[in-house]
C-alpha positions in Angstrom: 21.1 -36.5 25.7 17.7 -35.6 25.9 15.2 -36.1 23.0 14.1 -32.9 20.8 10.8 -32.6 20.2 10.9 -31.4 16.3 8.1 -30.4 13.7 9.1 -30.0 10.3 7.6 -27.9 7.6 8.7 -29.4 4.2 6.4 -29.7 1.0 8.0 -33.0 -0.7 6.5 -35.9 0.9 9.8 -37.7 -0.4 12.3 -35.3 1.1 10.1 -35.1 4.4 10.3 -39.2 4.9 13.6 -39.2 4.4 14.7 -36.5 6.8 12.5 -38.3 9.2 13.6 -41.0 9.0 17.3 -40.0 8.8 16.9 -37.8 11.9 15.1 -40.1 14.5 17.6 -42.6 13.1 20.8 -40.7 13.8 20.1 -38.7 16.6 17.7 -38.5 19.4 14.6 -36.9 17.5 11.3 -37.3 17.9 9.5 -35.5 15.2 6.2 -34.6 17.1 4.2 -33.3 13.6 4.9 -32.0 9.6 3.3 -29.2 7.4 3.7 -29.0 4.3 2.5 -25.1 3.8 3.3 -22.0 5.7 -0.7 -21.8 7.1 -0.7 -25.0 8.5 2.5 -24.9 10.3 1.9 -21.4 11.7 -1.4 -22.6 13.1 0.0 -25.3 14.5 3.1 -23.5 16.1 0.4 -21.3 17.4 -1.3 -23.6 19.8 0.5 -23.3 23.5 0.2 -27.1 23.5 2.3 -27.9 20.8 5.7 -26.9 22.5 8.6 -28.3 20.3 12.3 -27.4 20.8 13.3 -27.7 17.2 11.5 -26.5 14.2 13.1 -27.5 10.3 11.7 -25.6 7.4 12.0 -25.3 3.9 12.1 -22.2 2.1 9.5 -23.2 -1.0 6.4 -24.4 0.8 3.0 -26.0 -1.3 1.8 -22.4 -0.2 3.1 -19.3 1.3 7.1 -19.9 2.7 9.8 -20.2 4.7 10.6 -16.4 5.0 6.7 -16.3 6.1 6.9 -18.8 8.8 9.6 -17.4 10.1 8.0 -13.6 10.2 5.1 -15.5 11.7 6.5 -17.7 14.4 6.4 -15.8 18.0 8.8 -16.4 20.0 6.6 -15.7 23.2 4.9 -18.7 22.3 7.0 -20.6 20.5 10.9 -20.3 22.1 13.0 -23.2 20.2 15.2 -23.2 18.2 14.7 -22.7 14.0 16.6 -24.1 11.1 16.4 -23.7 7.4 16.8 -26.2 5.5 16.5 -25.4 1.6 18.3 -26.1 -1.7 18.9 -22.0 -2.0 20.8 -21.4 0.8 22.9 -18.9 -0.9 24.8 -16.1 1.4 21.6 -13.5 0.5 19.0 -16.0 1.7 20.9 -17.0 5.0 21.4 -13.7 5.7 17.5 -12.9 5.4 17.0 -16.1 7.3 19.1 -15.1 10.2 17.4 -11.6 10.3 13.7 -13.2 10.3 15.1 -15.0 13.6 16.6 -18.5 12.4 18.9 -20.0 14.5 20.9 -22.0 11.4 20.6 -22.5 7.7 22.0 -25.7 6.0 22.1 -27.0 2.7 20.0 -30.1 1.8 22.3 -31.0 -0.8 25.5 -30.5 0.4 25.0 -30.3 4.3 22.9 -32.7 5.8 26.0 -34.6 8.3 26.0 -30.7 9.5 22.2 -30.6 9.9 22.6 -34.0 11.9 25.6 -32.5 13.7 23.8 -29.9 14.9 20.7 -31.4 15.9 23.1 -34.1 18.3 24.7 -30.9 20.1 21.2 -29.6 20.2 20.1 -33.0 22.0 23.4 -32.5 24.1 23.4 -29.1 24.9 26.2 -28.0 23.4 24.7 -25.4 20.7 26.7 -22.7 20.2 24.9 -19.3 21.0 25.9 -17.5 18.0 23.9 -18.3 14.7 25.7 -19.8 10.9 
């Protein structure tokens, strides 16, 4: 397994910690930087240094969103994978997400063992190519 280089984009300082510390825990992540608004996180996925193979976002950002970092992120510059990661992942909203380019969408209540399921076939390389 190699180790995903991940940057996350969450607003809660609580929720981020946790996934942190869930995800480096569980599987081999190494969360490389955070944002907690879509300005930030689309500066910093904009740098050709800062190459990461997984980015998790949340839909409701401090400022801006989800929806915007995903109309924002270039995949020229940034090729990795994307996942949502909300509390509104209703079937509208992953559709929208998977239009805007996200790779998955999971549930933070209800689907976090799939979130960490995904991110060890990541780290394997066993993702499937098709998206949801």
């Amino acid at each position: 397994m190699r180790q995903l280089k991940t940057y996350i984009i969450e607003d809660s300082p609580v929720i981020r910690k946790s996934l942190i510390e869930t995800l480096e825990d569980l599987v081999p992540v190494k969360v490389v930087g955070v944002a907690e608004d879509e300005a930030t996180a689309l500066h910093w996925l904009s740098e050709p240094c800062n190459l990461v193979d997984l980015v998790i976002v949340d839909l409701f950002l401090k400022s801006g969103s989800g929806l915007g970092v995903l109309r924002g992120i270039k995949p020229s510059l940034q090729p990795c994978k994307i996942i949502i990661l909300s509390n509104y992942a209703t079937r509208e909203i992953r559709q929208k997400c998977l239009e805007l380019g996200a790779d998955k969408i999971f549930d933070k209540s209800t689907e976090i063992e799939a979130l960490i399921e995904y991110c060890g076939d990541l780290a394997d390389g066993q993702v499937e190519s098709a998206a949801l």
